[in-house]
Legacy VTK file of the C-alpha trace (Angstrom):
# vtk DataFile Version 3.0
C-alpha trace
ASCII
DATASET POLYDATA
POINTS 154 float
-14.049 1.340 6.072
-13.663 -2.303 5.197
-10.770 -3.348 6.136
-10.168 -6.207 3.945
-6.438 -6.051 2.438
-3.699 -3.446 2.136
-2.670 -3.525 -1.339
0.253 -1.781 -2.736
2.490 -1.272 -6.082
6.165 -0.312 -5.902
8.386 0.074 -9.030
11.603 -1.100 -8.108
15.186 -0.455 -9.940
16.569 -4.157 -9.584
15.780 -7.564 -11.227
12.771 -9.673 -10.231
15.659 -12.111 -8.998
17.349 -9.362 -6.799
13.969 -8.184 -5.477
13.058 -11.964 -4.760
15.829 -12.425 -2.731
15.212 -9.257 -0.886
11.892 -10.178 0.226
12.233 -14.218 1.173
15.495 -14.195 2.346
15.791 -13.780 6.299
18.800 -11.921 5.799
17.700 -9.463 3.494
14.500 -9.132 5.510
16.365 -8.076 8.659
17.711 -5.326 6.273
14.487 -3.597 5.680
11.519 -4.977 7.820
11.986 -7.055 11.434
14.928 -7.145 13.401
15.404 -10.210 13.711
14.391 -13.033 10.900
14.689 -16.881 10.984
12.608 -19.257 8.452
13.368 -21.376 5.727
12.116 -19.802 2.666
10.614 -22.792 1.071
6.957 -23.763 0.726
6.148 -25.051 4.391
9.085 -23.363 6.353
8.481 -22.019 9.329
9.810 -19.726 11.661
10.031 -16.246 13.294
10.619 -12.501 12.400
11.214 -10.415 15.623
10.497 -6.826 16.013
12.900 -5.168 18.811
15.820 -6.325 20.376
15.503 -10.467 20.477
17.274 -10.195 24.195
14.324 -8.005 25.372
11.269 -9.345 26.956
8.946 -6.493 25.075
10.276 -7.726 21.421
7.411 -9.038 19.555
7.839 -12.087 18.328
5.479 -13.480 15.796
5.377 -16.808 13.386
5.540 -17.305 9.827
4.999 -19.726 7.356
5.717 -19.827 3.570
3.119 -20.699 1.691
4.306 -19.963 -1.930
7.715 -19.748 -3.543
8.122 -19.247 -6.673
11.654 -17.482 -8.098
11.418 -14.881 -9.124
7.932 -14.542 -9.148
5.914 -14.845 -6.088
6.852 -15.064 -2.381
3.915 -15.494 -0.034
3.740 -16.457 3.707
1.190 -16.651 6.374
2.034 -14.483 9.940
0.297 -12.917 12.936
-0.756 -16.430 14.631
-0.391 -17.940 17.852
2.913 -20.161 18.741
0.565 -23.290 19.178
-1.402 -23.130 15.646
-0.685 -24.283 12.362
-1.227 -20.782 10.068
-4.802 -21.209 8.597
-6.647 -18.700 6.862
-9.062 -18.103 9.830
-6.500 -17.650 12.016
-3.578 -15.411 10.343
-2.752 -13.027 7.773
-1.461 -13.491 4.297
1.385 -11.661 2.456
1.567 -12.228 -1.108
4.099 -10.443 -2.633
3.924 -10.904 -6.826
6.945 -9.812 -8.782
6.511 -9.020 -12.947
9.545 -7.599 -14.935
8.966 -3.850 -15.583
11.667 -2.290 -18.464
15.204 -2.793 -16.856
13.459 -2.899 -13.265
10.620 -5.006 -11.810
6.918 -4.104 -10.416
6.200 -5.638 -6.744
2.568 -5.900 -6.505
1.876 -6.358 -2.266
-1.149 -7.802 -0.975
-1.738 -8.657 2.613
-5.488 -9.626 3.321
-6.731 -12.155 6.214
-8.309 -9.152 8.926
-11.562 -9.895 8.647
-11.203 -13.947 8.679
-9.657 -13.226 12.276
-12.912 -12.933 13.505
-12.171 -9.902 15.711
-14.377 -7.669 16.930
-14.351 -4.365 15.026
-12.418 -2.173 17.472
-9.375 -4.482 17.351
-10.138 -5.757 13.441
-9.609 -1.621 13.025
-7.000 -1.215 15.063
-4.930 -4.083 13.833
-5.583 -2.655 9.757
-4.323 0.686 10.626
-1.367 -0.705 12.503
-0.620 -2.855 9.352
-1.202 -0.084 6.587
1.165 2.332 9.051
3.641 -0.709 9.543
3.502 -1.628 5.711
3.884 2.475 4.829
6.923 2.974 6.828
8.793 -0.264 5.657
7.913 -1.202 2.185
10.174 2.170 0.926
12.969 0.314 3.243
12.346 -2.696 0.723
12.977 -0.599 -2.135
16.126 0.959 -0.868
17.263 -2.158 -0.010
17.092 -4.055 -3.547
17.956 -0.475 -5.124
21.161 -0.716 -2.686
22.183 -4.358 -4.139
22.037 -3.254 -7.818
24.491 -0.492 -6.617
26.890 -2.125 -5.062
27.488 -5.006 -8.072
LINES 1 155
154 0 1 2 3 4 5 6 7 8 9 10 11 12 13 14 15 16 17 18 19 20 21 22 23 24 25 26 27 28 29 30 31 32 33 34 35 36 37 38 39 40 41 42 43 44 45 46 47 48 49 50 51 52 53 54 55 56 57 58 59 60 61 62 63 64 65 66 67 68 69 70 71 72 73 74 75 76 77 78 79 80 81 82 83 84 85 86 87 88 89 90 91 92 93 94 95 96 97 98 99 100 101 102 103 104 105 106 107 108 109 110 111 112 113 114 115 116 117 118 119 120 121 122 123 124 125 126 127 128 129 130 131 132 133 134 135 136 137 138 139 140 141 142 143 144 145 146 147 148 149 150 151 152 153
């Protein structure tokens, strides 16, 4: 197996501009991915998403930085990187998120490649994949309920 990215397409019942919001705002994200989310959503922010409860010393913490913005047509960040780094591409994985209008809805096109560049050894480049394509299976639906949950309630 390679790999190399997890790449996904989700049709979506909501605007490119709701969608957008739902995936680069922090408080949309808590919604549907991390518990936790704090980051300006701007090319350069930085900040954290946290998985479990933030009190608890077993949440997982882990940084992120934006690396494209552009409503309501791209989001992309950089995540899964040690505290004292800057994100680089040999030292963290990128999300790229691409949004294109799609009849009354939009099409989210989902991209998240950077495992090889890591430079870990194949056991934990393979474990960390299928982690990712598990993670990414179980909340990218939560994404779609949550813009499809917006349009409802306006």
């Amino acid at each position: 197996m390679e790999h190399g990215s997890i790449e996904r397409e989700l049709r979506i019942d909501a605007s490119p501009e709701v969608v957008y919001e739902v995936v680069s705002s922090p408080e949309h994200l808590r919604e549907w991915w991390p518990d936790e989310a704090e980051f300006d959503a701007v090319v350069g922010g930085t900040g954290t998403i946290t998985f479990g409860d933030p009190a608890s010393p077993e949440a997982k913490v882990e940084q992120l930085t934006v690396v494209e913005a552009d409503p309501p047509r791209r989001f992309a960040f950089r995540w899964v990187y040690d505290r004292d780094e800057t994100a680089a591409p040999d030292n963290s994985l990128l999300v790229t998120i691409d949004l294109e209008p799609s009849g009354e809805g939009t099409l989210l096109k989902f991209r998240e490649t950077g495992f090889r560049e890591r430079g870990w050894e194949a056991a934990v480049l393979e474990q960390a994949y299928n982690d990712h394509v598990q993670g990414w299976n179980h909340f990218l639906p939560r994404l779609v309920a949550r813009a499809t949950s917006l349009v409802a309630r306006s």
